[in-house]
C-alpha positions as CSV (number, residue, x, y, z in Angstrom):
1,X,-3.8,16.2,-19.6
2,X,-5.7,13.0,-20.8
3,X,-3.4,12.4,-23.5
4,X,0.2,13.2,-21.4
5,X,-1.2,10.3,-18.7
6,X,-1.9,7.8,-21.7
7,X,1.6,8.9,-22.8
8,X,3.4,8.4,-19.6
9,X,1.5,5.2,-19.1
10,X,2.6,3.8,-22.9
11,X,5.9,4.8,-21.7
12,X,5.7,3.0,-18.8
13,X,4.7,-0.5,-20.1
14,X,7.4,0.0,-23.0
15,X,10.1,0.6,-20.3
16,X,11.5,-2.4,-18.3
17,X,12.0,-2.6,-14.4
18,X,15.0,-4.2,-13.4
19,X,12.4,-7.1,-12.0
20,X,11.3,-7.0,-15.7
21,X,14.9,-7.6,-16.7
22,X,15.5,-10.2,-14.2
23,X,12.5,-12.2,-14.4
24,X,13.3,-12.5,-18.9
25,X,16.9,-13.4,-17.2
26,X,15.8,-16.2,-15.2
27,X,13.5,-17.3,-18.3
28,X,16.7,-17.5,-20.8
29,X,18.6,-19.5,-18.4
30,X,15.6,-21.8,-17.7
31,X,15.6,-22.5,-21.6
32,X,18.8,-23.0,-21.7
33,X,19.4,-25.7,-19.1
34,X,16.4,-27.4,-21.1
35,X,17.3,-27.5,-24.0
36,X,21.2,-28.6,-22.8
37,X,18.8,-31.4,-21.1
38,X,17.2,-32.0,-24.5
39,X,20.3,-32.2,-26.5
40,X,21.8,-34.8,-23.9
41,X,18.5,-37.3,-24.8
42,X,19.2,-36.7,-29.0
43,X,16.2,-34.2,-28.6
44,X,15.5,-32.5,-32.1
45,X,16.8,-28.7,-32.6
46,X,13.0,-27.7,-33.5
47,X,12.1,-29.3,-29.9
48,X,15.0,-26.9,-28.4
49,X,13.7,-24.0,-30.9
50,X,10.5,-24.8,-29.7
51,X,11.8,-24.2,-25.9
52,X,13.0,-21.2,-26.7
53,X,10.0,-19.9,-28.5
54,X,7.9,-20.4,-25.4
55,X,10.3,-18.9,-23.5
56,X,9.9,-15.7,-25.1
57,X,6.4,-16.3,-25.1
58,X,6.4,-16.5,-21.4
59,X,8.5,-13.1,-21.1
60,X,5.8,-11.3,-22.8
61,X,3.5,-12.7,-20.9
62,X,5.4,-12.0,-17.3
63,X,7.0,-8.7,-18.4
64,X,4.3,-7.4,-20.2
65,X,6.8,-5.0,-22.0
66,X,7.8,-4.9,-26.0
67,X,11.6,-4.1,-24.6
68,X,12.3,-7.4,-22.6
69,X,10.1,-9.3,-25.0
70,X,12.1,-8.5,-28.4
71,X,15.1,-8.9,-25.8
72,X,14.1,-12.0,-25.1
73,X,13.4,-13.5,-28.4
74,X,16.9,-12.2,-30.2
75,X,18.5,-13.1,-27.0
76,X,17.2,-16.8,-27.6
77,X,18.7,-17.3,-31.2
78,X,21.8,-15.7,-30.0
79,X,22.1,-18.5,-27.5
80,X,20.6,-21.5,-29.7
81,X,22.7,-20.3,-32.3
82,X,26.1,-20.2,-30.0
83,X,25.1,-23.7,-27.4
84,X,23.2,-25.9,-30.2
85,X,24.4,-25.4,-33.2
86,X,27.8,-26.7,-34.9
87,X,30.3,-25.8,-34.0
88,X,29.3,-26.0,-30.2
89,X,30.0,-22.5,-28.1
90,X,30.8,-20.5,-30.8
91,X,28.7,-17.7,-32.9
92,X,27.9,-17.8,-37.0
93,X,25.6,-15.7,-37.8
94,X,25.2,-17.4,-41.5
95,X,23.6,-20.2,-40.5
96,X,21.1,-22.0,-42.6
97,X,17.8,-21.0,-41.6
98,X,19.1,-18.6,-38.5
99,X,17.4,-15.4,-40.3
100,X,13.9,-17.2,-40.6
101,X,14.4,-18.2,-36.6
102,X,15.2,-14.8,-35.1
103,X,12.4,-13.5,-37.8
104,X,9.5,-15.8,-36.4
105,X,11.2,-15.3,-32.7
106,X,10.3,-11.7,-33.5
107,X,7.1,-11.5,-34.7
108,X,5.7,-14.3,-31.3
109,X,7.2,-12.3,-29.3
110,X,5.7,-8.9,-30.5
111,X,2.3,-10.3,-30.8
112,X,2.5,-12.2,-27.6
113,X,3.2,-8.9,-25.9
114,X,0.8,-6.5,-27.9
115,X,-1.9,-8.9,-27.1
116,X,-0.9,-8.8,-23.3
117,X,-0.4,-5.3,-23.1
118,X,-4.0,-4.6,-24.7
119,X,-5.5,-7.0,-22.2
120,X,-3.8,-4.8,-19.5
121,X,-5.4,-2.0,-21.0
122,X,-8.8,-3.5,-21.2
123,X,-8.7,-4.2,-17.6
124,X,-7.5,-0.6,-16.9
125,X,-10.6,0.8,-19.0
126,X,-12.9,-1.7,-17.2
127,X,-11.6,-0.6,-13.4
128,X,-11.6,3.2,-14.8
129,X,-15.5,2.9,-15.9
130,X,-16.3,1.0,-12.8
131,X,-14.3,4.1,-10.7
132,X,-16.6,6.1,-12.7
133,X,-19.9,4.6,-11.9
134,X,-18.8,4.5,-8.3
135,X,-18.4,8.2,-8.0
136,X,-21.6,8.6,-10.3
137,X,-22.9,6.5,-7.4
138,X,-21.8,8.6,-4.8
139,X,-22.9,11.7,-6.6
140,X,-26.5,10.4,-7.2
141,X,-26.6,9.4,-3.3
142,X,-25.2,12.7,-2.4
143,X,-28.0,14.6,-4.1
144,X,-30.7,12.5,-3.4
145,X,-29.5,12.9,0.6
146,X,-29.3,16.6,0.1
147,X,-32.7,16.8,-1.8
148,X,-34.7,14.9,0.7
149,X,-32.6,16.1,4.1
150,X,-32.3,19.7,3.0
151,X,-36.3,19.8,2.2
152,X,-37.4,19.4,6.0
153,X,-35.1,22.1,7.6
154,X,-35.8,24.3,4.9
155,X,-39.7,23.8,4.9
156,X,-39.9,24.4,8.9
157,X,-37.8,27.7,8.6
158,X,-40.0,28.7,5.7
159,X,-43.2,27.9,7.3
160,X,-42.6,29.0,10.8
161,X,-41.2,32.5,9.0
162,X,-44.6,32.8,7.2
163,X,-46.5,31.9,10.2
164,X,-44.6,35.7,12.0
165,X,-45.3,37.6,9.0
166,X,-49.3,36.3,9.3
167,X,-49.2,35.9,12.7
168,X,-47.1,38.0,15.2
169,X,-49.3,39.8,16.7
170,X,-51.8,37.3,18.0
171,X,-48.4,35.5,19.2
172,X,-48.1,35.6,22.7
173,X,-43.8,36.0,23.7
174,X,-43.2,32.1,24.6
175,X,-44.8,31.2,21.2
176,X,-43.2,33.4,19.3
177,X,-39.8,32.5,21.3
178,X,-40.3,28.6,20.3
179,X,-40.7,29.9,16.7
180,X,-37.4,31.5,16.7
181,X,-35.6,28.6,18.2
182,X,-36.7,26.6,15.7
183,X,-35.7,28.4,13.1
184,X,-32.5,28.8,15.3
185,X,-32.5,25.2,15.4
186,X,-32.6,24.4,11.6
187,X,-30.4,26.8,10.9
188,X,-27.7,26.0,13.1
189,X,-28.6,22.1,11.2
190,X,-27.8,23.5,7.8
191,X,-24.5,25.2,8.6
192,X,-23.6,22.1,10.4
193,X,-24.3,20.3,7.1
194,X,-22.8,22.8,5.0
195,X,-19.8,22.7,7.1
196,X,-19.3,18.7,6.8
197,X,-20.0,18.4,2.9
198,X,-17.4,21.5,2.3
199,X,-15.2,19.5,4.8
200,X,-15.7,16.4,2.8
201,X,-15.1,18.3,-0.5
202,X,-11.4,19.5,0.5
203,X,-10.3,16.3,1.9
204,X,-11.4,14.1,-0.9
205,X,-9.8,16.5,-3.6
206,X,-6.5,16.2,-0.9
207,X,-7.2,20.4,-0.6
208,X,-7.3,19.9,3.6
209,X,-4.4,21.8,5.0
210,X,-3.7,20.7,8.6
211,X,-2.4,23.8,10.4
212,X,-0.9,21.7,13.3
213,X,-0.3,23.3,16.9
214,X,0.6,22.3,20.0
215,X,-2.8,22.7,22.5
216,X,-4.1,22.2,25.6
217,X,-6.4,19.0,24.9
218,X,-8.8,20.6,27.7
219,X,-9.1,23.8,26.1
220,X,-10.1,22.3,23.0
221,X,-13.0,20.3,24.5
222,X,-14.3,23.4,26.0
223,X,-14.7,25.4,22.9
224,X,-16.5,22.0,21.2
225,X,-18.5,22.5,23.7
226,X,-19.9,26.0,23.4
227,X,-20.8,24.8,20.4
228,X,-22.7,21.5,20.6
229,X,-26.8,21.2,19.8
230,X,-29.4,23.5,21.9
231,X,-30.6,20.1,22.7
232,X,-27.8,19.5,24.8
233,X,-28.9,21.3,27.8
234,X,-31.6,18.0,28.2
235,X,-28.2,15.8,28.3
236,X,-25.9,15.8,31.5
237,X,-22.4,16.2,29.7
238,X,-19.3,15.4,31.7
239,X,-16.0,16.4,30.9
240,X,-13.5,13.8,32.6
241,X,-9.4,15.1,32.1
242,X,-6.6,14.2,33.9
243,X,-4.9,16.2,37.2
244,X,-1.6,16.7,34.2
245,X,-2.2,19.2,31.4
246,X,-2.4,17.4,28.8
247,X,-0.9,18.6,25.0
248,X,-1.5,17.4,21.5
249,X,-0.1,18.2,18.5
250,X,-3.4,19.2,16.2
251,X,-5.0,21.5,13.9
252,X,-7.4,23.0,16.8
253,X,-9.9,24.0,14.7
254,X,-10.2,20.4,13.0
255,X,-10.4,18.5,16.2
256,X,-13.0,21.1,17.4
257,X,-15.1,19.9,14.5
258,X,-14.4,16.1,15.3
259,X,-15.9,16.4,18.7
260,X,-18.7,18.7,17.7
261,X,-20.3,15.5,15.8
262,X,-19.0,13.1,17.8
263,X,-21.2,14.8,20.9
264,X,-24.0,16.5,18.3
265,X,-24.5,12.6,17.7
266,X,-24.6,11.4,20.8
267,X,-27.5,13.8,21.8
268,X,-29.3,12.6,18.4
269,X,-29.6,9.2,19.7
270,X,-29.9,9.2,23.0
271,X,-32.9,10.1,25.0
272,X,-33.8,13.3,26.9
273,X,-31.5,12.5,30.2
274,X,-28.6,10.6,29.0
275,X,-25.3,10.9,30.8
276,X,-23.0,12.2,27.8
277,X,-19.0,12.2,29.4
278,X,-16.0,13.8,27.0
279,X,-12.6,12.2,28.6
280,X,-8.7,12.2,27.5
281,X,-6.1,10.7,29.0
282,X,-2.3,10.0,28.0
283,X,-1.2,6.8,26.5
284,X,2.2,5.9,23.9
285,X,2.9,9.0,22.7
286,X,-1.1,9.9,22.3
287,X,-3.6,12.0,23.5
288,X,-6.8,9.7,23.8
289,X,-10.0,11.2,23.8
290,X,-13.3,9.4,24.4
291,X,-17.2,10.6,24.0
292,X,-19.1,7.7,26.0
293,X,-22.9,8.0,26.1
294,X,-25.3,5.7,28.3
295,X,-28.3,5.8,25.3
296,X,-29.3,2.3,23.5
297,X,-26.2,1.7,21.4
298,X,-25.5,0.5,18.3
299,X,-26.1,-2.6,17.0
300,X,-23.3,-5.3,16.1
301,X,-23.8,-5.6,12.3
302,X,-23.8,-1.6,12.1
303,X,-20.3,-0.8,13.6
304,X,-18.0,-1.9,10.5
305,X,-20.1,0.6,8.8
306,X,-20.7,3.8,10.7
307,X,-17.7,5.7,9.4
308,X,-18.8,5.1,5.8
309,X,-19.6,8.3,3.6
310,X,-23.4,8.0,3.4
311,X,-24.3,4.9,5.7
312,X,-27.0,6.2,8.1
313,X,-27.7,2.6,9.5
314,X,-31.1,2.0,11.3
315,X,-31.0,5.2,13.7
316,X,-34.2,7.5,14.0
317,X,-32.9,11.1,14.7
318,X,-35.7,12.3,17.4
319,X,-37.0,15.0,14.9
320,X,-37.5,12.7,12.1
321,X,-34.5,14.2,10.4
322,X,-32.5,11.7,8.8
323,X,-28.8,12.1,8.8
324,X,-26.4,12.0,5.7
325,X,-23.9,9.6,7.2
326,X,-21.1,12.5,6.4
327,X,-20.4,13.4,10.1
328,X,-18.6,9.9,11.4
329,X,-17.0,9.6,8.0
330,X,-15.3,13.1,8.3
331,X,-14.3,12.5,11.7
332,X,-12.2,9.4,10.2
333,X,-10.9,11.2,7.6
334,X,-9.5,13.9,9.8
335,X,-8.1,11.9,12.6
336,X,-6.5,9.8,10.0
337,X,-4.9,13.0,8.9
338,X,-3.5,13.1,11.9
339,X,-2.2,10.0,11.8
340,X,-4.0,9.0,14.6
341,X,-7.4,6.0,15.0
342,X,-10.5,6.5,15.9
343,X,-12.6,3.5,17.1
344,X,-16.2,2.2,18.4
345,X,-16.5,0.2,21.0
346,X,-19.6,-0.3,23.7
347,X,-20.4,1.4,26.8
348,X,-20.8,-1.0,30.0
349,X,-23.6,-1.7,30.5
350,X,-24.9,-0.2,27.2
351,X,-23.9,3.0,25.0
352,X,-21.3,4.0,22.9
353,X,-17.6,4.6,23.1
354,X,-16.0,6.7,20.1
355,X,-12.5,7.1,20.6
356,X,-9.7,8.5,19.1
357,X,-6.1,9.8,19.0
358,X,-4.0,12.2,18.4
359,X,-0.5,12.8,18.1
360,X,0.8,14.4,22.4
361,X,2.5,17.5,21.8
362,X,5.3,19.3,23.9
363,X,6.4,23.3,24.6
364,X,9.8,24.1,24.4
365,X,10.6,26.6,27.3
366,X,13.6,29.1,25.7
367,X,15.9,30.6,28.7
C-alpha cells in the first residue's frame, strides 16, 4: 500500500496541471518579450540565452514538475532559435552551437526540478514524522489518562467488593445499600468512558455511520434523560420546549449521547442544588438545543479549548475524578457530522450555555 501511494504521488509531481501548463506559458512569453527588449538595445545573444535559461529555471521551480520543465527548456531554443537568430522568424535546426544550447537547457532544467521536487519531498517526510509524533502524542496522553482515570473507579469497586465478601454480615441494609451504589456508580463511569473512547475510535478512523431519522426533538431529550448521573436527583433539571412539536433530522441514538455529556457535565461541575434547564427551540432551518446551568462557569481563557480531545482545563470533578477531556470533543465531532455547531457561551448572571444544532426535519403525510 506504502509503495502504490509513493507511486501515485511520483506520478503526480511528474504529471502537469493545466495551471502547471499555464504558468511555463506565461514564463516563455515573459522571456520572450525580454529578450525582443534586449535585441532592440544590441543586447548580446548569450544575455538573451541567458533569459531564457532562467526562465526554464523558474518553471522548475513554480511547476515543480520534470514534464513542464524539459517543456520549457526545448521550448526556449525552439523560440531563440526561430526570433533571434538569422534569418529572423524562421527555424534551422543546424545552427552553430544550437545542439550544445538545447543540451545545457536540458540538463538546468532537469536538475533545477529534481532538486525542487526532492525538497518537496523533504518537506513531506518532515510533516509525515511530525503527524507521527503528534499521534504518538495523543496515544501517550490517551494511556497515561486511561492509566491514572481508570485506576480510581476500578480500585473503589474492588475495594468496596472485598469489603461484602469480609463484611456483609456486620453490614447493616443502608450501608450495605451505599456500597452498591457506589459500585453502581463507578460502573456506570466506566461504560460511560468506554462508550466515548469507542465513540472516538469510529469517528476518527471515519467508521461513524449516521443512521439519520426524522424525531421528535422532545422525545429525544427524555430518553437522555433517563439516562443522566444518579447524581442528578441533587440537581433541579428543567426541560424548556416549545408549544409546536418540534422535528430534527438526526441519528437518535447519537444525539442521545451528545446530551447525556453535555448534562452528565453539568452536574460534575456544579454544586449540589444547581438549576440544570435542557431547551430547543426552532430557528433557520434548525433545531436548537441548549443545556444552561447556574454553577460557577468557565473561565475565559478555557473556552477556545474545551472541545479539544484531552483538555480537561482547571475543573475539579466533586469526587476527585479527573475527566479525559473526550466527552465535549465527541459532542463536536458528532454534531459536526451533522452538519450542524455547537457553541459555549455564558449563563446570565453566571453558568454555562452549550448549544447546538441540528438539521429540522419534516413527515410526509401519504393520502
Amino acid at each position: 500500500m506504502t509503495e502504490q501511494k509513493q507511486a501515485h504521488g511520483l506520478r503526480a509531481q511528474m504529471a502537469p496541471r493545466w495551471q502547471d501548463l499555464l504558468v511555463t506559458l506565461l514564463i516563455l512569453t515573459a522571456g520572450t518579450v525580454i529578450g525582443n527588449i534586449f535585441w532592440q538595445f544590441a543586447f548580446t545573444k548569450a544575455n538573451i540565452i541567458s533569459v531564457y535559461v532562467l526562465g526554464a529555471l523558474l518553471t522548475s521551480l513554480f511547476t515543480k514538475s520534470y514534464f513542464c520543465g524539459v517543456l520549457s527548456s526545448v521550448a526556449s531554443v525552439l523560440l531563440f532559435n526561430f526570433f533571434f537568430t538569422e534569418p529572423r522568424l524562421t527555424l534551422h535546426a543546424y545552427e552553430k552551437g544550437y545542439p550544445f544550447t538545447i543540451a545545457i537547457m536540458l540538463i538546468v532544467s532537469i536538475i533545477t526540478v529534481t532538486l525542487a521536487i526532492q525538497n518537496i519531498r523533504n518537506i513531506e517526510e518532515k510533516e509525515r514524522a511530525a503527524l507521527l509524533a503528534k499521534n504518538e502524542q495523543l496515544r501517550a496522553d490517551l494511556l497515561r489518562a486511561i492509566s491514572h482515570d481508570l485506576r480510581t473507579p476500578l480500585t473503589s469497586i474492588s475495594g468496596n467488593a472485598a469489603n461484602l465478601l469480609a463484611n456483609d454480615e456486620k453490614l447493616d441494609g443502608e450501608a450495605r445499600q451505599q456500597i452498591f451504589l457506589d459500585i453502581y456508580d463507578d460502573s456506570i463511569w466506566l461504560i460511560n468512558l468506554v462508550e466515548n473512547l469507542l465513540s472516538i475510535t469510529r469517528i476518527e478512523d471515519g467508521r461513524m455511520n449516521l443512521r439519520l431519522s426524522t424525531e421528535l426533538v422532545g422525545e429525544v431529550i427524555e430518553e437522555a434523560l433517563r439516562h443522566t448521573h444518579r447524581k442528578s436527583c441533587e440537581h433541579t433539571i428543567r426541560v424548556d420546549l416549545p408549544d409546536e412539536l418540534l422535528l430534527a433530522r438526526m441519528d437518535a441514538r447519537l444525539i442521545v449521547q451528545v446530551l447525556i455529556n453535555l448534562v452528565d457535565n453539568a452536574i460534575k461541575y456544579t454544586p449540589a442544588g444547581s438549576t440544570i434547564t435542557v431547551a430547543a427551540r426552532a430557528q433557520d432551518g434548525f433545531a436548537v438545543l441548549s443545556v444552561l446551568d447556574d454553577g460557577p462557569g468557565i473561565a475565559p481563557h478555557i473556552r477556545p479549548h474545551v472541545f479539544e480531545m484531552f483538555y480537561t482545563g482547571e475543573h475539579k470533578v466533586a469526587d476527585s475524578r479527573r475527566s479525559l477531556g473526550l466527552g465535549l470533543a465527541l459532542c463536536k465531532a458528532i454534531v459536526d457530522a451533522h452538519g450542524g455547531t455547537i457553541t459555549l457561551t455564558d449563563n446570565p448572571p453566571h453558568g454555562c450555555n452549550f448549544t447546538f444544532t441540528v438539521p429540522r426535519g419534516e413527515v410526509t403525510l401519504h393520502e
